[in-house]
C-alpha positions as CSV (number, residue, x, y, z in Angstrom):
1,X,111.1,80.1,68.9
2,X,107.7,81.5,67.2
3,X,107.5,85.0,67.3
4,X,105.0,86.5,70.2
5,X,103.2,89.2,70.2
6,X,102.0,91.4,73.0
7,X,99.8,94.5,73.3
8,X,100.8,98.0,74.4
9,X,99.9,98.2,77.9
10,X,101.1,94.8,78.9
11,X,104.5,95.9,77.7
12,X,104.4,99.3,80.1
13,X,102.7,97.0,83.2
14,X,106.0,95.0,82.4
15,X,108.2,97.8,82.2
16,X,106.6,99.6,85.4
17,X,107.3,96.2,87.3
18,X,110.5,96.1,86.3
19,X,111.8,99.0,87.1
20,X,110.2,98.8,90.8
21,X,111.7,95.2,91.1
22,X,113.9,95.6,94.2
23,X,114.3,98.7,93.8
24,X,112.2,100.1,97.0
25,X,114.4,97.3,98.2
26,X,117.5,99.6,99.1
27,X,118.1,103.6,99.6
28,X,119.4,105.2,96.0
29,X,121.4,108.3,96.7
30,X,122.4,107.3,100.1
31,X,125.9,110.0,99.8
32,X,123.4,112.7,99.0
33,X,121.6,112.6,102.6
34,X,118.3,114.8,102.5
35,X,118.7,115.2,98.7
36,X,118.1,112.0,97.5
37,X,115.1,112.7,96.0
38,X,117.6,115.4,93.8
39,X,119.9,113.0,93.0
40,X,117.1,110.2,92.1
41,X,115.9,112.7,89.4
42,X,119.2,113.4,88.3
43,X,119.7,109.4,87.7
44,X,116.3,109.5,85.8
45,X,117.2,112.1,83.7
46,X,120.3,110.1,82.5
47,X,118.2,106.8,82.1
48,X,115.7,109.0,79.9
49,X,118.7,110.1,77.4
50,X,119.7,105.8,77.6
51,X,116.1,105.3,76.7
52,X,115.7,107.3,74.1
53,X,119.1,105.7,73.0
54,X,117.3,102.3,73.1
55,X,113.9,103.6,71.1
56,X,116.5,105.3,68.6
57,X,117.9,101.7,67.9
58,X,114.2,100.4,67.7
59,X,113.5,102.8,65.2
60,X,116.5,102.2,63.0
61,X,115.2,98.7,63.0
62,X,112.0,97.0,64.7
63,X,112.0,94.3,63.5
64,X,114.8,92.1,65.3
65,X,115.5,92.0,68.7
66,X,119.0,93.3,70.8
67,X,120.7,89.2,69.6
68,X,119.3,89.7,66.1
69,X,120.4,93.2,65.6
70,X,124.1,92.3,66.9
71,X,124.4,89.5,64.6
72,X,123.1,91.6,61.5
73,X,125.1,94.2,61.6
74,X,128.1,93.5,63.3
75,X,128.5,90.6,61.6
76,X,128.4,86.8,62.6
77,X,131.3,86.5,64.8
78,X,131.5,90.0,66.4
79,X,127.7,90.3,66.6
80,X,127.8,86.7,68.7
81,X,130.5,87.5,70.8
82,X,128.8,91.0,71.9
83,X,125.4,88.7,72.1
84,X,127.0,86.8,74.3
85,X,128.6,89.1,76.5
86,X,124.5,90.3,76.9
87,X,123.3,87.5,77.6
88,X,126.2,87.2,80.8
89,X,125.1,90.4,82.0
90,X,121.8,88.9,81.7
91,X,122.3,86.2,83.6
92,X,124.2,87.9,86.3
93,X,121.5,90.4,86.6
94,X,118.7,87.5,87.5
95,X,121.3,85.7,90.2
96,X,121.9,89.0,91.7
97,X,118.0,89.2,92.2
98,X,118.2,85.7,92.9
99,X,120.4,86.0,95.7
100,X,118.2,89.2,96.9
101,X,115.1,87.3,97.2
102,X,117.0,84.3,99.5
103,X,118.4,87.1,102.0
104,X,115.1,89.0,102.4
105,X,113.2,85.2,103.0
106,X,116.2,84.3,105.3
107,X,116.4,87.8,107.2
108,X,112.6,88.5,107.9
109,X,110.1,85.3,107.3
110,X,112.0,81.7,107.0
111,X,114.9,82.5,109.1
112,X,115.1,79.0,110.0
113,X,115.0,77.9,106.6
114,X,118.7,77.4,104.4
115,X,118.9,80.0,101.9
116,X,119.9,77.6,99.5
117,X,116.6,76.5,99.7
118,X,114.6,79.5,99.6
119,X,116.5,80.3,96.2
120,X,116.4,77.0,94.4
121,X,112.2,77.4,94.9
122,X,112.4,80.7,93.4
123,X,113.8,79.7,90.8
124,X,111.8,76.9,89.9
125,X,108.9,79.0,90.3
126,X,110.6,81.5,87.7
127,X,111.0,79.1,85.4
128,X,108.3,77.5,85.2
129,X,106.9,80.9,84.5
130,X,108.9,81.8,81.4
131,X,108.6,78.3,79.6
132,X,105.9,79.0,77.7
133,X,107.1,82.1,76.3
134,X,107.6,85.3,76.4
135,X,103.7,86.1,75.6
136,X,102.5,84.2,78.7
137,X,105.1,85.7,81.2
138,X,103.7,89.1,79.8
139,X,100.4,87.7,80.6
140,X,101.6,86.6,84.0
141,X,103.6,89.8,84.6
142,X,100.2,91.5,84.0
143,X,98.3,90.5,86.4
144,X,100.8,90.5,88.8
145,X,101.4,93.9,88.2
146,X,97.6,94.9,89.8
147,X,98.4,93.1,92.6
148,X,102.2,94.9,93.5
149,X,100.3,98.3,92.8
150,X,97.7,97.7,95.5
151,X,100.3,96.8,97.6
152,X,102.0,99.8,97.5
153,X,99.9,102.0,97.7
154,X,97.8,100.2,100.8
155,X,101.2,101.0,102.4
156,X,101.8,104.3,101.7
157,X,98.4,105.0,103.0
158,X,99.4,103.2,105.9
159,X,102.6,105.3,106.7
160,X,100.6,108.2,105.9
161,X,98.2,107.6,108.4
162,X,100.6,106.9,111.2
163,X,102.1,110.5,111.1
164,X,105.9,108.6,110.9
165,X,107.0,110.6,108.4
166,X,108.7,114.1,108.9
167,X,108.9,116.8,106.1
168,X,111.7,118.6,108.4
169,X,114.3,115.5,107.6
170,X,114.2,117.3,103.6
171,X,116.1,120.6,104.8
172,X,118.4,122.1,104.5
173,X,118.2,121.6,100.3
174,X,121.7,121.6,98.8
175,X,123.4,121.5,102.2
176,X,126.6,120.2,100.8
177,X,126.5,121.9,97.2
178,X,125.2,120.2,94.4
179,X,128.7,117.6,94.4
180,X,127.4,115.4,96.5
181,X,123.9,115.1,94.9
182,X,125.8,114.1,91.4
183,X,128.4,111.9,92.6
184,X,125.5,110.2,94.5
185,X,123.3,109.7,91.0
186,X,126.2,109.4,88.7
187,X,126.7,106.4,87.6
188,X,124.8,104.6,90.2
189,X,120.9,105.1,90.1
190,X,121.5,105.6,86.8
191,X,122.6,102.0,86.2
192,X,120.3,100.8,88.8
193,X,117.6,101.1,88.5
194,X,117.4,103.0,85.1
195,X,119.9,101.9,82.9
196,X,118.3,98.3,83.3
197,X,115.8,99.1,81.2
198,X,118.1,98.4,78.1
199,X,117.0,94.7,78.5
200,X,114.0,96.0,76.7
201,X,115.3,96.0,73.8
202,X,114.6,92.4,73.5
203,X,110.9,93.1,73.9
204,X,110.3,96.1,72.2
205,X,110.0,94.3,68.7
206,X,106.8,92.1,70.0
207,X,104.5,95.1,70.8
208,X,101.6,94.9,68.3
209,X,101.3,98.8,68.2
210,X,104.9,100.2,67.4
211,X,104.0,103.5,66.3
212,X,102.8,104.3,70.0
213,X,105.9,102.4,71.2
214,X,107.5,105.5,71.9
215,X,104.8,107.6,74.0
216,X,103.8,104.5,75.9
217,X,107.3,103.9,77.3
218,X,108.3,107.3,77.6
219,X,105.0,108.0,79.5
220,X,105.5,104.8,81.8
221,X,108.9,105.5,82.6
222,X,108.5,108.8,84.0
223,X,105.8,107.5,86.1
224,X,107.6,105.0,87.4
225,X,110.8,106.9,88.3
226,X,109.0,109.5,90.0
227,X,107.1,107.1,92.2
228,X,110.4,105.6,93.0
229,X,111.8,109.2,94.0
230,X,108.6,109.2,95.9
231,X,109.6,106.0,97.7
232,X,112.9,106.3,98.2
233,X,112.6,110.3,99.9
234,X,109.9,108.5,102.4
235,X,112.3,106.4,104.0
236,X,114.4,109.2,104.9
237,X,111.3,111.2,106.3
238,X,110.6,108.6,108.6
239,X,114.0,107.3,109.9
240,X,115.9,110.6,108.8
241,X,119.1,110.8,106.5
242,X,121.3,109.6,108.4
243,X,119.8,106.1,109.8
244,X,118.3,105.6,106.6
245,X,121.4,105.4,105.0
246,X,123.3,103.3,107.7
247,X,120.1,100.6,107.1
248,X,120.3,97.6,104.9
249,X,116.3,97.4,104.2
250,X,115.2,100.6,105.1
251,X,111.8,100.5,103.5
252,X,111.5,97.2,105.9
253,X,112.6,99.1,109.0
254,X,110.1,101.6,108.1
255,X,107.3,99.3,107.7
256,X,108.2,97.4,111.2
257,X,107.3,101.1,113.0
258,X,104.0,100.8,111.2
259,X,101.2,100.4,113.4
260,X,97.6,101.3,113.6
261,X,96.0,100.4,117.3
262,X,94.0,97.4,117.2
263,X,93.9,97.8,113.4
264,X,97.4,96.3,111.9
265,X,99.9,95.8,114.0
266,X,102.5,94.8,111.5
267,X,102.6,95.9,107.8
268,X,106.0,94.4,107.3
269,X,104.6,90.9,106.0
270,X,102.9,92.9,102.7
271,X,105.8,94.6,102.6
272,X,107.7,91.4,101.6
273,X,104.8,90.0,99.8
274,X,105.1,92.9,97.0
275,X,108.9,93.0,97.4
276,X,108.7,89.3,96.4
277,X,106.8,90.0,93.4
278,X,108.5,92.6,92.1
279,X,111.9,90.7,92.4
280,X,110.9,87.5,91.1
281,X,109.4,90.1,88.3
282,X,112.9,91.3,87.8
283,X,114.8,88.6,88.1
284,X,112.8,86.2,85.6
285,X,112.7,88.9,82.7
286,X,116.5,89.0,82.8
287,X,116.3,85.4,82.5
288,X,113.9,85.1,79.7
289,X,116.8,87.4,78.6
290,X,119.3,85.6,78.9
291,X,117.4,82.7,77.6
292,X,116.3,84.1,74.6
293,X,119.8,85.5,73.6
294,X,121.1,81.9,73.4
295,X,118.5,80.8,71.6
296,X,119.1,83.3,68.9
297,X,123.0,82.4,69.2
298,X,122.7,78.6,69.0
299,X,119.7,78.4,67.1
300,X,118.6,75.1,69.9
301,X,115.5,74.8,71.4
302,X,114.0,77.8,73.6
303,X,112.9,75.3,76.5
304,X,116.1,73.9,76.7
305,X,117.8,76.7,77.1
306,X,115.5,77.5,79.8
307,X,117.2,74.8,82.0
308,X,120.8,75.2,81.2
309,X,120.9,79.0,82.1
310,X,118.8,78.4,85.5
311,X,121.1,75.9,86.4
312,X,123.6,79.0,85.7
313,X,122.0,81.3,87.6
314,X,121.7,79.4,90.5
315,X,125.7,78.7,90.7
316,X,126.1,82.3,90.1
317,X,123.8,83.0,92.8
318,X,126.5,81.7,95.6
319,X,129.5,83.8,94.0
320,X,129.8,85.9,96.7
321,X,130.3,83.3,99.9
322,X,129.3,86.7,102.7
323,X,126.7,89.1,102.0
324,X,129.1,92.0,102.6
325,X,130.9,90.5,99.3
326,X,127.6,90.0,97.5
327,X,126.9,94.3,98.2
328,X,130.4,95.4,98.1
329,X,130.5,93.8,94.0
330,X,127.0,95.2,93.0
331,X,127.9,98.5,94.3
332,X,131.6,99.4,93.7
333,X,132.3,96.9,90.8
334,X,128.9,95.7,89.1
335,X,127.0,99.5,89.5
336,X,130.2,101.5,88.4
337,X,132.9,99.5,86.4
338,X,130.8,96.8,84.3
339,X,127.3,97.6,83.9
340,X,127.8,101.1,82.0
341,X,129.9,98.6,79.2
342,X,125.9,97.2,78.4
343,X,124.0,100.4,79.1
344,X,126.1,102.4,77.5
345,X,129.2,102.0,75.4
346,X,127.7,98.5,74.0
347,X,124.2,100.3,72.7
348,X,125.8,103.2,71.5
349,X,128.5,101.3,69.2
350,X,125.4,99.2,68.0
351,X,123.3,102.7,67.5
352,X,126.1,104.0,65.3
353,X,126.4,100.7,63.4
354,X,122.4,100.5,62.6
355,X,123.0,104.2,61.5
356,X,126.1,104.2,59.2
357,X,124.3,100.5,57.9
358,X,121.1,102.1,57.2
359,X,123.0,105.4,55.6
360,X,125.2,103.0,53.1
361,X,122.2,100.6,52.3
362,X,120.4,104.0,51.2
């Protein structure tokens, strides 16, 4: 695959839009009631010490992407099999969002329409975005990124303006000791949504400014994760702690009690429209992931890679027969057992390995 190249601020726009992705989609910090919006900045805090983990291993080496750097220094067999266990999680992580994207159609627009359906199309559409390349689905990401920003922030004004949201549901702070806050970011938002971000590490070699590598993402990343603090504390405002918690959607709930007279009387369609976007956003960069990883593994073709790991992600997609299965093995196995293996122990070993390299080489 040739190597692409892709400027600074398409790289945060991608990054911002990732990290949104579905998140809005569910309520972090749920155990912490009132004091989500602690415990969300508690799980950003950890993600910030992961990134700077990530930007470390960039700066040890920027030359070769998270396959490249596995297979260089942890030598051809190791490095592969670690690649590979990557590019699994990978995968996983774009059926998961997959799978979110067919139950959101199913339970609010096409409810007539089989799910199977409604995913295979996303898919399709996914792929056909990444085939070019990682510089076009920057490109793509891009532009969509305007469009999920206006989105948002016609419906906060929207909520705003209704009065729905009540700064009393906040108190009392720290109700239940600080316990509950930490067990409610720890790990949880910190693998989702921040640890994610260690997909990046695939992308950080293509920026075409690397010394401002570190600002820029730095920069964007605390935007982002205060906006979603933001968002996530306005759900509970407007349907209180304890509903909002008990709610599958509840940023859809919210936006079904949204209604100006005579002006809009629904604002849950645009809800779904940007939710849409900013899953398919998610989903397709962990499988341009995925996709690149076996590429740099097998050393075949980019595009044909491109169909054999859709066709995986789709059969992944129906692991979990119920949707009680599907949330039960994101949140107590996936969130908690599995994912800290990639965000954590996995970049660290490969962090010490670039280091005590880089110190012998010296």
């Amino acid at each position: 695959m040739k190597k692409a190249t892709t400027g600074l601020s398409q790289l945060a726009f991608t990054l911002a839009a990732f990290e949104i992705g579905s998140t809005t989609l569910f309520l972090l910090g749920a155990k912490a009631k009132q004091d989500a919006w602690l415990a969300m900045l508690i799980g950003a805090a950890g993600g910030f010490l992961l990134l700077l983990l990530y930007l470390g291993i960039v700066r040890l080496d920027s030359q070769n992407d998270l396959f490249e750097l596995c297979k260089k220094y942890m030598g051809k067999w190791l490095g592969s099999v670690v690649a590979l266990a990557f590019v699994f999680y990978f995968t996983y992580e774009a059926s998961r969002n997959l799978r979110d994207i067919g139950d959101l159609a199913t339970l609010t627009l096409l409810n007539q329409t089989p799910e199977a359906f409604v995913t295979l199309l996303a898919l399709l559409v996914m792929a056909d975005s990444i085939h070019l390349g990682p510089r076009a689905w920057f490109l793509a990401v891009t532009v969509l990124f305007y469009l999920i920003v206006l989105g948002y922030v016609m419906l906060l004004f929207i909520i705003s303006f209704t009065g729905l949201a009540h700064l009393q549901f906040m108190l009392p702070v720290l109700e239940n000791g600080l316990k509950p806050v930490w067990e409610a970011a720890i790990p949880e938002i910190i693998s989702f949504p921040f640890g994610q971000t260690v997909l990046f590490l695939v992308f950080f070699k293509w920026v075409s400014q690397p010394r401002k590598l570190n600002r820029s993402v730095m920069f964007t990343y605390w935007l982002t994760a205060i906006f979603l603090t933001g968002v996530n504390q306005l759900c509970i405002l407007v349907l209180g702690p304890d509903l909002a918690s008990n709610t599958v959607y509840p940023l859809f709930e919210v936006t079904q009690l949204t209604k100006v007279e005579k002006i809009i009387e629904r604002a849950d369609p645009l809800f779904v429209m940007i939710l849409f976007l900013g899953i398919g956003i998610k989903s397709s960069a962990f499988f341009i992931g995925a996709v690149i990883g076996m590429s740099r593994i097998t050393l075949i073709k980019y595009k044909v890679w491109v169909i054999v790991v859709g066709a995986a992600i789709y059969l992944l997609t129906f692991l979990s027969p119920t949707f009680t299965g599907f949330l039960w093995i994101g949140l107590h196995v996936a969130l908690e057992k599995i994912w800290p293996i990639f965000q954590i122990a996995l970049p660290l070993l490969l962090f010490f390995t670039l280091l005590i390299r880089k110190n012998k080489r010296a």
